[in-house]
C-alpha positions in Angstrom: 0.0 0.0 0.0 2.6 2.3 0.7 4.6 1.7 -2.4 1.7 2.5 -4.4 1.1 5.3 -2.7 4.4 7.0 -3.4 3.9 5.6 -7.0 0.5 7.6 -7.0 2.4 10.6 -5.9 5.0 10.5 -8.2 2.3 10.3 -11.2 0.4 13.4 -9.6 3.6 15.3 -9.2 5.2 14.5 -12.7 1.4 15.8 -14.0 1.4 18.7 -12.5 5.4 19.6 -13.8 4.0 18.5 -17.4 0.8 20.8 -17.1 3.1 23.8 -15.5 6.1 23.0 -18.9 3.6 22.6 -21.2 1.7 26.6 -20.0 4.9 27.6 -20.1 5.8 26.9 -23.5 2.1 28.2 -24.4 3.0 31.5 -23.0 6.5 31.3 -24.8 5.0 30.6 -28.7 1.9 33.5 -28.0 4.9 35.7 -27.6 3.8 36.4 -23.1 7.8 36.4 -22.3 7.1 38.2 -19.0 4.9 35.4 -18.0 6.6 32.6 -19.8 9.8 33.7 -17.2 7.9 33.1 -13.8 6.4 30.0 -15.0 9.9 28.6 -16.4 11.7 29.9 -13.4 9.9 27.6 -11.0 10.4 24.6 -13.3 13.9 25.2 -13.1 14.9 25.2 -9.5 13.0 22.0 -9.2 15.3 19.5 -10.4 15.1 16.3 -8.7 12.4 13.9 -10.4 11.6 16.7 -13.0 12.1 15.6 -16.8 11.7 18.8 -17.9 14.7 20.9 -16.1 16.9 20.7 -18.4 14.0 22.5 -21.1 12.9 24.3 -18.2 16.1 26.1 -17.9 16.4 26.8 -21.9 13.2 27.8 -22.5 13.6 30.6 -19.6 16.9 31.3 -21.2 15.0 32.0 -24.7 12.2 33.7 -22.9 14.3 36.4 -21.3 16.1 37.2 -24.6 12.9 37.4 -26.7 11.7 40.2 -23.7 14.7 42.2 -24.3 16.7 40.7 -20.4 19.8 40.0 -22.1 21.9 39.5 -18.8 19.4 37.1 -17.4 19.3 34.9 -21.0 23.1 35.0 -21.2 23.3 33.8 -16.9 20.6 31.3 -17.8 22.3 29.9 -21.3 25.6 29.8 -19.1 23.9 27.8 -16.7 22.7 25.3 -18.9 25.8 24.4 -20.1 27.8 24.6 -16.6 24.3 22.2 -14.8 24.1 19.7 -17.8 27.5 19.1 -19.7 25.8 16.0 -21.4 22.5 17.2 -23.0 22.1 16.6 -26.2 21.0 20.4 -27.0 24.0 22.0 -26.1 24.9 23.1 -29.4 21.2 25.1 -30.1 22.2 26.6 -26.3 25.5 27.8 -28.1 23.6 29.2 -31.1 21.3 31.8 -28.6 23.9 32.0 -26.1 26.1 33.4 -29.2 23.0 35.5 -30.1 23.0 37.0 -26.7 26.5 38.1 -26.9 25.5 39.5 -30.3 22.7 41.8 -29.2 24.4 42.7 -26.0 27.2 44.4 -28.5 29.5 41.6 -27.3 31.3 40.9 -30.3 34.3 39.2 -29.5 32.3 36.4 -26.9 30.2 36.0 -29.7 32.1 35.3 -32.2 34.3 33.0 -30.0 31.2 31.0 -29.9 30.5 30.9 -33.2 33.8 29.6 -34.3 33.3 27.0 -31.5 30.7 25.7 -33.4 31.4 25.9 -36.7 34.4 23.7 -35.8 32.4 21.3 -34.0 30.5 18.6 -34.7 27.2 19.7 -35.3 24.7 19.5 -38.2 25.0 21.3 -41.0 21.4 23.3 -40.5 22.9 24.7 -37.5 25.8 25.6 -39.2 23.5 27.6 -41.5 21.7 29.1 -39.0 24.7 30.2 -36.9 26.3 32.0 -40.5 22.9 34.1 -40.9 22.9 35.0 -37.7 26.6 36.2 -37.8 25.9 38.1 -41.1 23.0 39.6 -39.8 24.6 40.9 -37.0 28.0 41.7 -38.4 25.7 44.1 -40.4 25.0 45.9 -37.5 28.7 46.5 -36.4 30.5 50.1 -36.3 33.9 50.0 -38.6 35.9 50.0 -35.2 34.4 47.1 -34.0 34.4 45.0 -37.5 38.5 46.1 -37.2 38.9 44.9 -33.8 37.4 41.4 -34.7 39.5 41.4 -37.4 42.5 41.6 -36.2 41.4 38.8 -33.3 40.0 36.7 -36.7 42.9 37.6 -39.0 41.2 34.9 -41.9 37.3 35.6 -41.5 36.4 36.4 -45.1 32.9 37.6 -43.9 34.4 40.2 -41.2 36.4 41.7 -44.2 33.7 41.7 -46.3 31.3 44.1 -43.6 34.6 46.2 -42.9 34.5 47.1 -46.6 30.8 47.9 -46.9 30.8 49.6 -43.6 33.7 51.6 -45.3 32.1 52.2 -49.0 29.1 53.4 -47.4 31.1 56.6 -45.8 32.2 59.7 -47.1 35.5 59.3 -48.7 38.7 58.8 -47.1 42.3 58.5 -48.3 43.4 56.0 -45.2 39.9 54.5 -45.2 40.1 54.3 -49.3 43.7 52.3 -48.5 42.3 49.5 -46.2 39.5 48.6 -48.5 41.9 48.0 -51.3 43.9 46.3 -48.7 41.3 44.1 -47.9 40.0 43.6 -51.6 43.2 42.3 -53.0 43.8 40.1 -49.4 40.8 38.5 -49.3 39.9 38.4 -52.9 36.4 39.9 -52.4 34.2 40.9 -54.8 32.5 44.3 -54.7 29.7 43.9 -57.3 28.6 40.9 -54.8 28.7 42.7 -51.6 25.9 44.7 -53.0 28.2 48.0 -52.3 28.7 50.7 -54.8 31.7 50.2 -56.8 32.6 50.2 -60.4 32.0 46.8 -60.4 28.4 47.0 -59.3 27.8 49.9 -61.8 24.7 48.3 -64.0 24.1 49.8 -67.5 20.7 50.1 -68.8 18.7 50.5 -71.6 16.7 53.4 -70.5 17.3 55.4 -67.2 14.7 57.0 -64.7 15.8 60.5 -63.2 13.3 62.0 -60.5 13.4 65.7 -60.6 12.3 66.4 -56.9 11.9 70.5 -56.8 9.5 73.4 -54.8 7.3 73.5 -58.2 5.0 74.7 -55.9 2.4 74.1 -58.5 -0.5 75.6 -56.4 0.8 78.6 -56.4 1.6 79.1 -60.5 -0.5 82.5 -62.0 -0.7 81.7 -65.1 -1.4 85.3 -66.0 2.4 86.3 -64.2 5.1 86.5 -66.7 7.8 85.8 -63.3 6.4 83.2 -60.6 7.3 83.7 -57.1 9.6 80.3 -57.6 11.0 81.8 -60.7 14.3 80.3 -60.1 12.9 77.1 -59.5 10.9 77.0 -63.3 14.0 78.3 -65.0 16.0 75.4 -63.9 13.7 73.1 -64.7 13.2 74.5 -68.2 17.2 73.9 -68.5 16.4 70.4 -67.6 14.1 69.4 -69.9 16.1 70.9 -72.8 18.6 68.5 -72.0 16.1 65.8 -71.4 14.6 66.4 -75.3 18.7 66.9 -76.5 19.7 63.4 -74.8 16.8 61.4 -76.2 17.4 62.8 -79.9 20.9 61.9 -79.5 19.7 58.3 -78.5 20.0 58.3 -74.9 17.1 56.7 -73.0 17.0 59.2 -70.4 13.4 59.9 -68.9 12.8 62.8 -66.0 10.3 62.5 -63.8 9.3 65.7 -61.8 8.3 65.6 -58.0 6.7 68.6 -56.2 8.0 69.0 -53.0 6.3 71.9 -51.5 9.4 73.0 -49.5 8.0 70.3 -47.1 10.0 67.6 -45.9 6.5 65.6 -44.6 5.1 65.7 -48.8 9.1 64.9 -49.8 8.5 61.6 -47.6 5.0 61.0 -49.1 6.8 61.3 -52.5 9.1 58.8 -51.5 6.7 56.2 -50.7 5.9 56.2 -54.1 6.3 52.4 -55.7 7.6 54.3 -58.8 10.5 55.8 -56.6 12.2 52.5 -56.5 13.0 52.9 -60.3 14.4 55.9 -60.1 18.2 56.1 -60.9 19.2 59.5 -59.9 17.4 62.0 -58.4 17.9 65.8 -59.0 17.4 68.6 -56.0 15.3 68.8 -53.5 16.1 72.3 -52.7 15.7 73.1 -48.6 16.8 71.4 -45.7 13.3 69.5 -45.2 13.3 67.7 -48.6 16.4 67.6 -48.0 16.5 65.5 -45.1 14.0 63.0 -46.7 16.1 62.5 -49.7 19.4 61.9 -48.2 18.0 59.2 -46.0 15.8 57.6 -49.1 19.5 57.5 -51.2 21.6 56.6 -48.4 19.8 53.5 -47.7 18.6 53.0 -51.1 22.2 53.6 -52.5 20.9 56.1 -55.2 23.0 59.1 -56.1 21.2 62.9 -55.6 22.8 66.1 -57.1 21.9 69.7 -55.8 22.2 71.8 -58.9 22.6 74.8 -56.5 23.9 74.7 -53.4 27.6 75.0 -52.2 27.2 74.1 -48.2 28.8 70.9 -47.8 25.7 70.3 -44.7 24.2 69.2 -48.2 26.4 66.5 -48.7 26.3 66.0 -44.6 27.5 62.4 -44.0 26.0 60.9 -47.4 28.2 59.2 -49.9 25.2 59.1 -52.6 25.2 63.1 -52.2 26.6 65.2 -54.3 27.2 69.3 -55.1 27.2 70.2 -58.6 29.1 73.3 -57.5 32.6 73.3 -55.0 31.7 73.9 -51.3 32.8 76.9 -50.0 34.9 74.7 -48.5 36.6 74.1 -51.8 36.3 77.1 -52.7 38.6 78.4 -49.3 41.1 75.6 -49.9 41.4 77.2 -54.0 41.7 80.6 -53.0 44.5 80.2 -51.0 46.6 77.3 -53.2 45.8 80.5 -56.0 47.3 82.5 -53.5 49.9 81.1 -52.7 51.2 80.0 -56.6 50.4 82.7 -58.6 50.0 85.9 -56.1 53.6 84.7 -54.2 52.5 86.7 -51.0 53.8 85.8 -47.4 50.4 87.7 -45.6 46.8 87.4 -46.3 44.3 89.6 -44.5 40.7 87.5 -44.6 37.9 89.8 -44.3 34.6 88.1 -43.8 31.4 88.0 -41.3 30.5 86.5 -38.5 28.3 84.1 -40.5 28.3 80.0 -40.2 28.7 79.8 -43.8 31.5 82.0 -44.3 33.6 80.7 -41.2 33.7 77.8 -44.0 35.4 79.7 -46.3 37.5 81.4 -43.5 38.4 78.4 -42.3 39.7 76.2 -45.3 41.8 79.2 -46.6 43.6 79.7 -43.5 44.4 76.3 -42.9 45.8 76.0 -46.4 47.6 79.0 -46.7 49.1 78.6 -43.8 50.4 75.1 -44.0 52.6 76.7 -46.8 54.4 78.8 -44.3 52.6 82.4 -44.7 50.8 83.8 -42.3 46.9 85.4 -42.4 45.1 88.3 -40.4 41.0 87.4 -40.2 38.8 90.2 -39.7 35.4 89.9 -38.7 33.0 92.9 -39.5 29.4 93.6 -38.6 29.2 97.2 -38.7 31.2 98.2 -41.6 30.9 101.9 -41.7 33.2 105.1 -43.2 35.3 104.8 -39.8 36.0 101.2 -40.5 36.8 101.9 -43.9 39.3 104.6 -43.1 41.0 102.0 -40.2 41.3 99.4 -43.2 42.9 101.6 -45.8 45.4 102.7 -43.0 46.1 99.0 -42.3 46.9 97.9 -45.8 49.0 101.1 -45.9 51.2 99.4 -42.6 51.6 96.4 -44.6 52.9 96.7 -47.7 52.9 95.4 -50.7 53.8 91.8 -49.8 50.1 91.5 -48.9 46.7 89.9 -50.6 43.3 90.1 -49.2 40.5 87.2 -49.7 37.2 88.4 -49.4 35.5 85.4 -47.7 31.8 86.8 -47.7 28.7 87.5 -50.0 27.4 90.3 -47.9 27.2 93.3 -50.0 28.1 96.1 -47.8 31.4 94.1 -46.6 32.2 93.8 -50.0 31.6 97.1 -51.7 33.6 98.8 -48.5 36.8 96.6 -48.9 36.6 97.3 -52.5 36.4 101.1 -51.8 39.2 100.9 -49.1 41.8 98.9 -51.5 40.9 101.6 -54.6 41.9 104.5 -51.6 44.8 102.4 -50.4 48.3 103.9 -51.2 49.6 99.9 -52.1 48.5 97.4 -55.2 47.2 95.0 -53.3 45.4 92.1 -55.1 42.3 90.8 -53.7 40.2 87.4 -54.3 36.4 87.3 -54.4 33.7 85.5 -55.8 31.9 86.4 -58.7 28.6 87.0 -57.0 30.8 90.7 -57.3 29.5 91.2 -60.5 25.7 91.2 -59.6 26.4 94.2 -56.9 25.4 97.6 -58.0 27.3 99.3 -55.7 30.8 97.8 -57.7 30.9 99.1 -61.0 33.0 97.3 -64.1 35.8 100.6 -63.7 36.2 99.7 -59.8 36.9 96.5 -60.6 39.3 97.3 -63.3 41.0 100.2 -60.8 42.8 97.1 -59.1 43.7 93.4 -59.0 41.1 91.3 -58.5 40.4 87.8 -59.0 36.6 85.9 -58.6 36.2 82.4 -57.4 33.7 81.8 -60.1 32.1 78.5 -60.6 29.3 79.7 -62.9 31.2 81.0 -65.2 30.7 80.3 -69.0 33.2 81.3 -72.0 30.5 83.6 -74.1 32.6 82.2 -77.4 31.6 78.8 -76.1 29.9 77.2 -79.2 27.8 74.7 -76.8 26.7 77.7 -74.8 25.8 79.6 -78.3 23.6 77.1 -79.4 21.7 76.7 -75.9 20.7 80.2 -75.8 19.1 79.9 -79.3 17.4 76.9 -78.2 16.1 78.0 -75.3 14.7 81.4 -77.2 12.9 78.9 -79.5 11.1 77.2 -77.1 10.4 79.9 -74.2 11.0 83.1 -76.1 13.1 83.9 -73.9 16.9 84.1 -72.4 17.9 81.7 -70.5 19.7 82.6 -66.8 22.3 81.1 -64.7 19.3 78.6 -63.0 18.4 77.6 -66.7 22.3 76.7 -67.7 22.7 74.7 -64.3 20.0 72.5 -64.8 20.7 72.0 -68.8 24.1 71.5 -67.8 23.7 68.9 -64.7 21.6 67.1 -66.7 23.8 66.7 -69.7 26.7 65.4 -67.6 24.5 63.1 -65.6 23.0 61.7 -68.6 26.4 61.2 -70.6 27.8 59.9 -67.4 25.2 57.6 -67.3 25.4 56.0 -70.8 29.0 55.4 -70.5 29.4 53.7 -67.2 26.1 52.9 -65.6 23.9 53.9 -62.1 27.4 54.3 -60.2 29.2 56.2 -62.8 31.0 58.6 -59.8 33.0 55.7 -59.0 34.7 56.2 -62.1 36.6 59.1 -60.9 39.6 57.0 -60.3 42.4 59.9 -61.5 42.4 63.5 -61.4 41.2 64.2 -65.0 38.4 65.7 -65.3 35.0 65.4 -66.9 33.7 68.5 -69.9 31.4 70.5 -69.1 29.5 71.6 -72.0 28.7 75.2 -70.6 31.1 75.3 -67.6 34.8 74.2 -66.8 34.2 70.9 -66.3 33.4 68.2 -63.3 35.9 66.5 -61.0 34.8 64.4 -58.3 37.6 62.9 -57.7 38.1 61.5 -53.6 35.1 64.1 -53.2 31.2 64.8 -53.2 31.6 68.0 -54.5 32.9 69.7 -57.7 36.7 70.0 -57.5 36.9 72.2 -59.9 37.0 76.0 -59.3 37.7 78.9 -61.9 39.0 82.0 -61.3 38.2 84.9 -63.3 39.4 88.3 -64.0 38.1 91.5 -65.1 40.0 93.1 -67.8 39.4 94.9 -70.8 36.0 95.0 -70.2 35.1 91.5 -70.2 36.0 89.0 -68.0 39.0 86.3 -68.6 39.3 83.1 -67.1 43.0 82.9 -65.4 42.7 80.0 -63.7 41.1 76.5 -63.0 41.8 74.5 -60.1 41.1 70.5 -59.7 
């Protein structure tokens, strides 16, 4: 009687830890992981005469990392394999424990795991399993990290492999540009596979898709107005489509599809959602920092390339390698100044004259850091309230210094520029000054001012008015809008143009092809050089003599 009572007792009790397993794997598979833990955490302790602990102990392992308790999964995956050495599971308890590690960000445990099993014994599916796991979260790895591994894992192929598309997908490098080819030629790794951007994975087409995404502002056209309040905005579009109609008659497939973005960076995101959008090759504009946003995010992840035909602040381009500036950066345009300086204008002191502006600090910045690395030495002066008194102080100054002096003009504000140009006419000493060739649009600055000394405009609009390409737009142009074109119109004929070319020779990554410094014609401007760079390295300067202007200069 008493055996059968203990017998009767051990049936109840191994009912009751089936009923309590079996809720708790209910709980687990309806996704209750909170629940699933208190219900697995009792099965656990209770180890003698329970079939179950070893699952027991798994399953609240799994449970805690599906709710997000990384610490307690990794204790209780440790556990497992410290309580039962033997058990036949141990190698899916390596697989999640490895896991853990992974979304904990610990990298190196993880991976020491992994190799543990892939050098093991285990079947093949797991095997499988444990390599998608280790891509997937390789993917997720900083640069820094991927190196450390490395160098811990000197012959993991796929650790190379993430290094070089966490480094393709940043803005370019030279040292960062060195280790990828390092790791290319090492590892024998092919780019077009990796699904990076690279020569290799630049597809040619038959025909090419180019949204035009642009503040049309369409709800706001008067049909009746001969200028639009977006004027700007319609005249580069018109210089666009003219290059659309001129590629397809030449027999490039190139099709333009125009987006209104409103200014709004909300309707730029709408846009985006757009099936269509995932055909799209290149994508012109948008114009303002909302749209802006949208876009570089969309092409960052999409790995599209976007071109501002307008802007020169490099917080365009931000930290986006599909970005690009049809123009130099004032950055570049800083950096060009002073090399000119410093090769043609031979002088030991440079007095920068700018505001207190963000933008032009750019400019400020990039020149003195170039001109003095050559061993001269620079004066910046920041005005605000540029008045007579000032002027009179300035004239003096340039009078202290001599002639072994220049002067960079790092500012568009007007009444910066028209004073500095009045105190170097009054100064006793020629000294040259360099400006930008939004000079010639000031009405305060008239064409015998500027002929009264030397100066020299950072100009990259400028256009050679005996340019035959540039004759023939501006007749083309009259034809169709009777009407002349303007600097908005030839940007957008001329972006297009090169894009389009660009695009028929080498295919959706044709940037990558900037592999030496030679640059690409232009077929209004000076040409297009991206080389190591998201924005146009080439800068002409211009002079005004003779009462035209003369391009003296252009620097890649």
């Amino acid at each position: 009687m008493l055996s059968f009572t203990v017998q009767a007792q051990t049936n109840q009790g191994s009912a009751s830890l089936k009923g309590r397993y079996e809720q708790g794997k209910r709980l687990y598979e309806q996704a209750q992981y909170s629940q699933a833990i208190e219900v697995f955490r009792t099965l656990s302790r209770q180890e003698q005469s329970n079939p179950y602990v070893e699952y027991a102990n798994y399953y609240f392992g799994l449970s805690a990392l599906k709710a997000g308790q990384y610490d307690l999964a990794k204790n209780m995956f440790l556990q497992v394999i410290s309580k039962f050495p033997k058990w036949d599971k141990l190698g899916e308890v390596d697989y999640w424990l490895a896991v853990t590690y992974f979304k904990m960000g610990d990298y190196v445990q993880a991976m020491g795991l992994v190799n543990e099993i892939n050098n093991s014994q285990l079947s093949a599916s797991l095997k499988e399993d444990v390599a998608f796991a280790k891509e997937y979260f390789l993917g997720q790895a900083t640069s820094e990290e991927l190196d450390v591994l490395l160098r811990q894992h000197p012959k993991d192929k796929m650790l190379a492999e993430q290094l070089v598309k966490n480094m393709s997908s940043r803005l370019y490098d030279a040292e960062g540009q060195r280790v990828i080819d390092s790791l290319v030629n090492a590892f024998d790794i092919d780019l077009a596979s990796l699904g990076t951007v690279s020569k290799e994975a630049s597809v040619k087409k038959n025909s090419y898709q180019i949204a035009v995404l642009l503040p049309f502002l369409y709800g706001n056209l008067k049909p009746e107005a001969r200028q639009q309040g977006n004027q700007f905005v319609l005249d580069l579009y018109k210089g666009i489509k003219i290059a659309s109609e001129e590629l397809q008659q030449n027999g490039f497939n190139i099709n333009i599809h125009a987006y209104d973005t409103e200014r709004s960076g909300d309707k730029t995101k709408s846009l985006l959602s757009r099936p269509e959008m995932e055909q799209m090759d290149v994508f012109i504009g948008p114009l303002y920092a909302g749209p802006i946003q949208e876009v570089t995010q969309y092409t960052k992840e999409n790995q599209k390339y976007m071109f501002n035909p307008l802007s020169s602040n490099p917080a365009v381009i931000g930290e986006n390698p599909f970005s690009y500036l049809m123009l130099p950066s004032l950055i570049t345009q800083g950096r060009r100044a002073a090399q000119f300086a410093i090769d043609s204008l031979d002088k030991n002191h440079a007095v920068v004259i700018t505001s207190t502006s963000v933008q032009d600090s750019l400019r400020v910045s990039s020149f003195v850091e170039a001109f003095e690395k050559a061993g001269r030495e620079t004066t910046v002066l920041e005005e605000e309230n540029f008045n007579r008194e000032r002027i009179e102080e300035l004239v003096e100054m340039l009078d202290e210094l001599g002639e072994d002096n220049m002067i960079y003009v790092a500012t568009d504000k007007e009444l910066i520029i028209s004073n500095t140009v009045s105190a170097v006419v009054m100064a006793e000493n020629n000294i040259p000054v360099i400006g930008n060739e939004d000079w010639l649009g000031i009405s305060s600055i008239s064409y015998d001012q500027l002929e009264g000394f030397e100066e020299y405009l950072i100009a990259p609009g400028y256009i050679n008015p005996e340019n035959e390409n540039f004759k023939a737009f501006k007749e083309q142009y009259r034809k169709k809008y009777y009407d002349i074109p303007n600097k908005y119109a030839y940007a957008g004929y001329d972006l297009l143009m090169y894009i389009g070319n660009m695009l028929d020779k080498y295919g959706v990554y044709f940037q990558e092809f900037y592999t030496q410094k030679d640059k690409i014609n232009s077929l209004l401007y000076s040409g297009y050089d991206y080389f190591n760079a998201n924005d146009n390295q080439l800068v002409p300067i211009v002079k005004y003599e003779e009462a035209e202007l003369k391009e003296v200069d252009v620097r890649p």
